[in-house]
N, C-alpha and C positions, 0 to 999 in steps of 0.2 A: 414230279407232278403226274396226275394222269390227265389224256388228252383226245379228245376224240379223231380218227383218219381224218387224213384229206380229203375226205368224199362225202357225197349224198347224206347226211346225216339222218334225213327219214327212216332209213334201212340199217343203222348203226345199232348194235345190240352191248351190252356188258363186254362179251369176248372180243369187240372187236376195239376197246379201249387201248390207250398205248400210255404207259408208263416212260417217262421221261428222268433222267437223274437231273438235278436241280442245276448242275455245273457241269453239261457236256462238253467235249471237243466236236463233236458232229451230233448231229440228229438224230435217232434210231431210223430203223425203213419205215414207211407207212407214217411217219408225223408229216403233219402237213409245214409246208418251207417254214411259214411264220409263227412257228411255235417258238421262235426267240421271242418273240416279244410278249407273251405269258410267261417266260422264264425272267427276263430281263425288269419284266411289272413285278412279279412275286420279287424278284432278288432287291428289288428298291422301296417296296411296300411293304412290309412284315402284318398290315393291317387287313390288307386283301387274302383271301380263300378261295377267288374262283374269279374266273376270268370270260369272259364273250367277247366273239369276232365275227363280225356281218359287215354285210354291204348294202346299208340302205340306202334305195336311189336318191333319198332327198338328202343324204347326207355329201354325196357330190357335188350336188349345189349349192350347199349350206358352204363345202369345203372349199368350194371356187371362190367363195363372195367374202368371208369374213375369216376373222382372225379369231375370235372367241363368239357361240352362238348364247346370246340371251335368253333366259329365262322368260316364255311369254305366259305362261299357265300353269294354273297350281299343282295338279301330278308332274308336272317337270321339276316341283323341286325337289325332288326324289333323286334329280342328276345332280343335285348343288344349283348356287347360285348363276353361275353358267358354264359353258361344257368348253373349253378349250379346244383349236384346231392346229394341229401339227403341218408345217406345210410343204413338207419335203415328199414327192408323190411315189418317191422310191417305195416297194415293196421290203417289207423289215425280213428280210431274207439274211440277216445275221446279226449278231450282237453287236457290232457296233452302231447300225440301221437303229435297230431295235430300243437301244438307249436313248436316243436320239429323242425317239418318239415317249420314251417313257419320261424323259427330263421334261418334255410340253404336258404331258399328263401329270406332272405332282402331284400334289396330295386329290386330285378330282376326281370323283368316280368314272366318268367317264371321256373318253379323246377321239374327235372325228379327224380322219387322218387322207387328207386333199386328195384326190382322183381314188384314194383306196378303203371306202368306208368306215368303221369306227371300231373302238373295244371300249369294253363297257367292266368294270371293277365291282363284288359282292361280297358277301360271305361264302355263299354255295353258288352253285353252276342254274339253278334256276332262278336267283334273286337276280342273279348279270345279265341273263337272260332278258328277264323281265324289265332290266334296265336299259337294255335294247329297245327294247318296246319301247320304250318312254321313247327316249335317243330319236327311234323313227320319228315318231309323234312330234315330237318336239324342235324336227327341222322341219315339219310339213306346217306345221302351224307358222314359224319363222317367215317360211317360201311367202305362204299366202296372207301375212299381214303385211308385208315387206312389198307386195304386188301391187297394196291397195293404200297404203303411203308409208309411213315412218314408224317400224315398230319402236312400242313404248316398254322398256325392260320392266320388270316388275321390282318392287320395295324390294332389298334383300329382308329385312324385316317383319315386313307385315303384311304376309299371304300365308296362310296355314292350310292345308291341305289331307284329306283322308290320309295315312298311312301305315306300312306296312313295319314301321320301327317300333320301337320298346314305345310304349304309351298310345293317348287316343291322337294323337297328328304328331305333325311336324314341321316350323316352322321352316319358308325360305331357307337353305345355306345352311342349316346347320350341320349336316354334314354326316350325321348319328348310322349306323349300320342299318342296312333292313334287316327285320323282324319278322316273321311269318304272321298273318295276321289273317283273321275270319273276318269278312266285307262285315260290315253293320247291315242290318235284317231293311234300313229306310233308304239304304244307298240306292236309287234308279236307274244313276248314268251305268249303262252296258261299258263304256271303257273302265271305270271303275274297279266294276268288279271282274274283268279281264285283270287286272293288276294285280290284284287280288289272287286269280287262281293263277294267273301264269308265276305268282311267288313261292306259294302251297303244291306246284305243282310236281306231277313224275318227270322223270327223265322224259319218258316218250315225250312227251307234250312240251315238254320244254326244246326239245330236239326239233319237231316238226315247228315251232314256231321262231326257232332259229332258222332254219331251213325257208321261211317264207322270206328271208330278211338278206335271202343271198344274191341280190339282183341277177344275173343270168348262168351265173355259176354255181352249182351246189355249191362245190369244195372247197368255197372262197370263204366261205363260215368253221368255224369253230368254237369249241369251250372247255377248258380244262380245268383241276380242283386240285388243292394240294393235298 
């Protein structure tokens, strides 16, 4: 796999990529600890292509209080019907760790992972990305319905929503791969078409908006592709 350093990713160019063999004994120099658990996701998922790691602060919260975070809005089903929380707060600093976390993730796109923010499952390194995005989104909305009384999960069924997969939406859960997709020319909502171009996007931009998702640590973020 390739992977990007354990650092700053803002300032991460093509040459400073690290190639990984799919079944180390140790880690190359310069991968960051937890690239077992993008090795141990690929080695369990043959349907994944690319992998995100960030720390979004509200997934801390999200990771303290619940077991699985529900679906409250409709670009959230872009995670699946709900996002599973792994509750072991160990860092996957080896493959046995790493498994662990990958067994609470099955078949989900994405897994918020207790004290130590989340990964996110794609096709390419900008669609995981971009599923990041949601991921944040999607615990902050959690936080503040949850503050004001009793979030209500949504149908798995019957919420359709703009997106980024093969066709014009997608319903809840289905589960379908993202797609690269040009926003519809009526779409208004500014998150939207954020989702939109953080899918279509380059590297750089995918990089810096991984980088905004690393609560006080750059190098706590990463994203690798097979």
């Amino acid at each position: 796999m390739i992977i990007t350093p354990g650092t700053d990713l803002t300032g991460v160019t093509a040459k400073d990529l690290i190639e990984v063999p799919l079944s180390p004994r140790s880690l190359p120099a310069r991968a960051p600890a937890e690239a077992w658990a993008h090795l141990r996701a690929y080695a369990a998922r043959p349907d994944v292509g690319a992998i995100a790691r960030a720390q979004p602060p509200a997934a801390f919260a999200v990771g303290a209080v619940l077991s699985d975070l529900p679906v409250l809005h409709g670009q959230a089903c872009w995670l699946g019907t709900s996002v599973p929380v792994h509750g072991d707060a160990r860092l996957l600093r080896s493959a046995e760790l790493a498994d662990r976390a990958v067994a609470a993730l099955g078949q989900a796109h994405a897994l918020i992972l207790r004290g130590n923010g989340a990964l996110t499952c794609a096709s390419t390194p900008e669609q995981a990305v971009a599923r990041m995005w949601l991921l944040a989104a999607a615990c902050e909305v959690w936080l503040a319905a949850s503050a004001s009384g009793m979030p209500r999960p949504m149908n798995p069924g019957g919420q359709s929503s703009p997106s980024l997969d093969r066709g014009c939406g997608s319903t809840c859960g289905e589960g379908r791969r993202l797609r690269p997709r040009r926003p519809r020319r009526q779409q208004s909502d500014p998150s939207a078409r954020l989702y939109g171009r953080l899918a279509r996007s380059d590297g750089p931009h995918a990089r810096r908006t991984l980088s905004s998702l690393a609560n006080t640590r750059p190098s706590s973020v990463s994203a690798s592709r097979l």
